[in-house]
N, C-alpha and C positions, 0 to 999 in steps of 0.2 A: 749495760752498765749504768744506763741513767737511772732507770727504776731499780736496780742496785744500790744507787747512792741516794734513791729519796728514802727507801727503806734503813736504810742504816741511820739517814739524819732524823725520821721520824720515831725511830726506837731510841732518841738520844745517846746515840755512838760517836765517842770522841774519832774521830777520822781525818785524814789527807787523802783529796783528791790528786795524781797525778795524771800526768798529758804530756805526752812525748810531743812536743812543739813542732819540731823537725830534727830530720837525719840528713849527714851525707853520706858516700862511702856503701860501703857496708856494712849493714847493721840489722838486728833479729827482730828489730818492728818496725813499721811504718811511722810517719804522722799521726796522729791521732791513735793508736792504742793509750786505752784507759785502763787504770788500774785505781782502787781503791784501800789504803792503808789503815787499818785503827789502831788507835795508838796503845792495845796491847800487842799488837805485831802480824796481824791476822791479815791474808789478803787477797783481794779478788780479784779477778782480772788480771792481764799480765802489761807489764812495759816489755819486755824481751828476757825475763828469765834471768840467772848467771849473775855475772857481778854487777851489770847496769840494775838489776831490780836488785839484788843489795845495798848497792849505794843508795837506790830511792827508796828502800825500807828504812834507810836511816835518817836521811833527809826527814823522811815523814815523822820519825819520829822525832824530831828536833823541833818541826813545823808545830805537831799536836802541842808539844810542851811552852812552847813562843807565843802560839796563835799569829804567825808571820808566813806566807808565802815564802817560797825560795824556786828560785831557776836556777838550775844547774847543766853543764855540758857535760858530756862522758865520753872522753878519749877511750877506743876498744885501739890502740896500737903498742901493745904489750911484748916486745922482743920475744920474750920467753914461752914456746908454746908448750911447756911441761906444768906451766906454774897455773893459778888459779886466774891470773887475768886475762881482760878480754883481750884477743887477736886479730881480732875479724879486721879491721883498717879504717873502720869508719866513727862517726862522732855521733851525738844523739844529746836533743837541747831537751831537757825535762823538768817541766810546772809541777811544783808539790805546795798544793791549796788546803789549808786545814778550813779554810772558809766556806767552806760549798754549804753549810744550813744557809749563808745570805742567799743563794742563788739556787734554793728548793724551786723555787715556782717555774725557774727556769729546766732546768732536769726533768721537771715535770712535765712540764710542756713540750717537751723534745719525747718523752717517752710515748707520752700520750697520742702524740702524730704519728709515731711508728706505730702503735696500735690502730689506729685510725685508718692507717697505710696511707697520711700524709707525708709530704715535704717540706723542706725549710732547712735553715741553717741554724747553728750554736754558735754563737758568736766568743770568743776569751778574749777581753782586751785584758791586757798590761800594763799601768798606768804609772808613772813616778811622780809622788805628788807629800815628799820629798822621797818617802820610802816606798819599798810597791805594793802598789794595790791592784785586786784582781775584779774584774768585774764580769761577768757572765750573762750573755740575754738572748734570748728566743728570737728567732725571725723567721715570722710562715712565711712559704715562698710567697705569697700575696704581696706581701708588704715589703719586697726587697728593691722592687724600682725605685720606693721615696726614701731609700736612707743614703745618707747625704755622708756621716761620717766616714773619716778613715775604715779600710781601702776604697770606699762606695758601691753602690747597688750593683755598679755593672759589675767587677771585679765578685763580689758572691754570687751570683746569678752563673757567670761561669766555674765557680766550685763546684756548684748543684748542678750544673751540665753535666760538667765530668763529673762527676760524683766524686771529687778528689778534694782532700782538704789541703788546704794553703795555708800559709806560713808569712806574713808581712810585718814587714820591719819599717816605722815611719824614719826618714831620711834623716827629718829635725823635727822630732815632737814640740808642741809646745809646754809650756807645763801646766799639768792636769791631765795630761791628754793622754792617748795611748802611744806608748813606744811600739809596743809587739800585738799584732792581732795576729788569730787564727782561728780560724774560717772553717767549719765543720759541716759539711755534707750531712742533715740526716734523711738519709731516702729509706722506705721499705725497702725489704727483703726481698727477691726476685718470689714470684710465685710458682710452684711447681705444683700441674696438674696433673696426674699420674691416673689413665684409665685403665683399671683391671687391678683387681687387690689379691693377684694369687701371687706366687713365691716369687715372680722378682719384681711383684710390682712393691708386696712388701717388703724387699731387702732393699729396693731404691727407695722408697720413704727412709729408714731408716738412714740411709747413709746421703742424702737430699738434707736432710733435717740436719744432721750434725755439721754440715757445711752454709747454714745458712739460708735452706729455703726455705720458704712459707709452705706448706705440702699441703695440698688436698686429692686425697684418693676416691675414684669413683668403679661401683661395682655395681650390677643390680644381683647377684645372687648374696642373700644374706649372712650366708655363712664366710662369705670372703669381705662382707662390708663391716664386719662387727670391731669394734674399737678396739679390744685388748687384741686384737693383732698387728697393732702397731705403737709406737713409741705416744708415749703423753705429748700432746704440741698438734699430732696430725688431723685434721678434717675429714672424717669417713663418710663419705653421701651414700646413701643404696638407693636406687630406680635405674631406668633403660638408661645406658650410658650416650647413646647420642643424644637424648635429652637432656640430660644432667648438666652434658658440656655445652647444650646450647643456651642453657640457662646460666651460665658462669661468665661473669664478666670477664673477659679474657682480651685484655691490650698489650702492651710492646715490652711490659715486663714477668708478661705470663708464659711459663715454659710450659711446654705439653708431651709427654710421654705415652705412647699405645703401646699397651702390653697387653692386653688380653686374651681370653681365649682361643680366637680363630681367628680365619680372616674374612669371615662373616662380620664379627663384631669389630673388628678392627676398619673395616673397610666403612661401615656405621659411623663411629667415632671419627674416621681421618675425611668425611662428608661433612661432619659437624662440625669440625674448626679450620679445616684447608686454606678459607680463604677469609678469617680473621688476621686482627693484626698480632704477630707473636713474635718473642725472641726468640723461639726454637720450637721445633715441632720435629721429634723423633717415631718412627716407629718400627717394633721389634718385626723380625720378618727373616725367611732368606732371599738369598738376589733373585731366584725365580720366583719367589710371591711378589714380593717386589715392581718386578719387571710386569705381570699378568697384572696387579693391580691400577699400574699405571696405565698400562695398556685401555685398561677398564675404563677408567677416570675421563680418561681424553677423549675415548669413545662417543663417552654417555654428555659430556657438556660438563661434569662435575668439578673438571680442575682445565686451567693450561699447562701446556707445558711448563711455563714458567712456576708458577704456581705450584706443581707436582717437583719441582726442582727445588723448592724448600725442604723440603720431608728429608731430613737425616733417618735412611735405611738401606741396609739395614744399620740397627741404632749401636751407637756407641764407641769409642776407639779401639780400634785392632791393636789389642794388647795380649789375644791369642786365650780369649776366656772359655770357660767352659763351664764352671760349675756356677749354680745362682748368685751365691756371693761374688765370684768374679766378675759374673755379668752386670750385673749392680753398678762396679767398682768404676766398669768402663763407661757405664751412660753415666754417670755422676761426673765422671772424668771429662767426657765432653760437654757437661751441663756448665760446669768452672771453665773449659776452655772460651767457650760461646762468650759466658759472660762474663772473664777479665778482656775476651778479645785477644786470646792466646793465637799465636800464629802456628799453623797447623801443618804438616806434610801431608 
């Protein structure tokens, strides 16, 4: 959404930025879902769909015509569950900014880190100074120790921990200052390294990608490593796959999928990254390769036990799959549990 919105303000597109502030209750988006309005009515991204995003398609369009900021709350507690309004039970505070060309540089530089696969925070303060003014500014994570203002250094420092944006209300602003900050995590994309590019290493890129990962596939046979076998976005490496992987910067936000041919090449690969640091390491197998590989491993010096007790295999939730597509459905599935930190039976 950021480079969404530098693009529309560099093509001179009248627009409101919104930003769901916070929610209580129950409600169809988080914090932080953006959505972007132009003020012929057009829009990307969502705030939660249904009548909340009607009401802020309207908003925006009042905003575009004003050039005024507005916040507004949205009651979803709608008696009537035949009718058109929201029921869900919960509330949802929503920013609609026709202002966001003042705060290009900033957008920018939020997008630019995510390309970079830096970190840092988007800062939104809310200012009354008599009427509201919005202001927007960049902070690499570098530079969050010496910021002094409202909530302070420490208070973002733990957003970008949790990777969670926050929502702060100053008690008694003073005037000029900000009433409402919110605090916006921008972290990359978890990385997902996927070795073997035959049919379900290609069906997990695929479905890895539309949820959010960064994907890089690695093959050495040519015909399995060729681009158009996979979605626009994916990384296709071809050479000897325990090489590849041991040339891959691979830290605490890189996932690792073994799917490959055999358990020759598998056993290659799961020597290449074992005992890097990783949020997950799966690989495809049955409980007796499994069991003989491990077996192997501890044998030879290659892994500890401990060590070999990382390896989700065989990979994926037992959701009872069978065909490629399903199989896919399942590793992806435990890729999102791993990384919300889903609690698991």
């Amino acid at each position: 959404m950021y480079r969404k919105i530098v693009e529309l303000i560099d093509g001179n597109v009248s627009l409101a930025a919104a930003l769901v502030l916070s929610t209580q209750g129950s409600a169809p988006q988080r914090a932080g879902a953006r959505a972007v309005v132009e003020a012929a009515g057009r829009i990307w991204g969502t705030v939660g769909g249904g009548a909340v995003e009607a009401e802020t398609q309207r908003v925006a369009a009042e905003a575009c015509r004003s050039q005024r900021p507005h916040v507004f709350d949205f009651e979803m507690s709608s008696p009537d569950a035949a009718g058109d309004e929201a029921i869900c039970g919960g509330r949802m505070r929503v920013l609609v900014d026709p202002g966001a060309g003042r705060h290009r540089a900033s957008f920018a530089a939020a997008a630019e880190a995510l390309a970079d696969r830096r970190r840092g925070c988007l800062v939104t303060r809310l200012c009354l100074r008599p009427g509201l003014e919005v202001e927007v500014e960049w902070l690499p994570e570098a530079s969050l120790p010496a910021v002094r203002s409202f909530p302070g250094g420490h208070a973002m420092r733990a957003c970008l921990a949790a990777g969670r944006a926050e929502h702060f209300l100053a008690e008694a602003p003073e005037s000029g200052s900000a009433a409402e900050v919110f605090v916006e995590p921008v972290v990359p994309s978890p990385h997902l390294l996927i070795a073997g590019g035959g049919h379900v290493g290609q069906a997990v890129a695929q479905e890895a990608l539309r949820v959010g990962f960064d994907v890089t596939v690695i093959d050495d046979r040519p015909e399995f490593a060729a681009a158009e076998l996979f979605p626009p976005g994916v990384c296709v490496l071809c050479g000897p796959i325990a090489g590849q992987i041991a040339g891959c910067p691979l830290d605490e936000q890189t996932y690792v999928v073994l799917v490959t041919r055999g358990h020759r090449h598998d056993a290659q690969a799961l020597t290449a990254c074992i005992r890097r640091p990783l949020a997950y390491l799966g690989m495809i197998g049955s409980r007796r390769k499994v069991a003989l590989m491990r077996q192997e491993f501890l044998a030879t010096g290659l892994a500890t036990a401990e060590e070999f007790e990382r390896v989700r295999a065989p990979i994926g939730l037992e959701i009872g799959a069978l065909t490629v597509p399903e199989i896919a459905v399942s590793i992806v599935a435990q890729l999102i549990a791993v990384r919300r930190k889903a609690a698991l039976g």
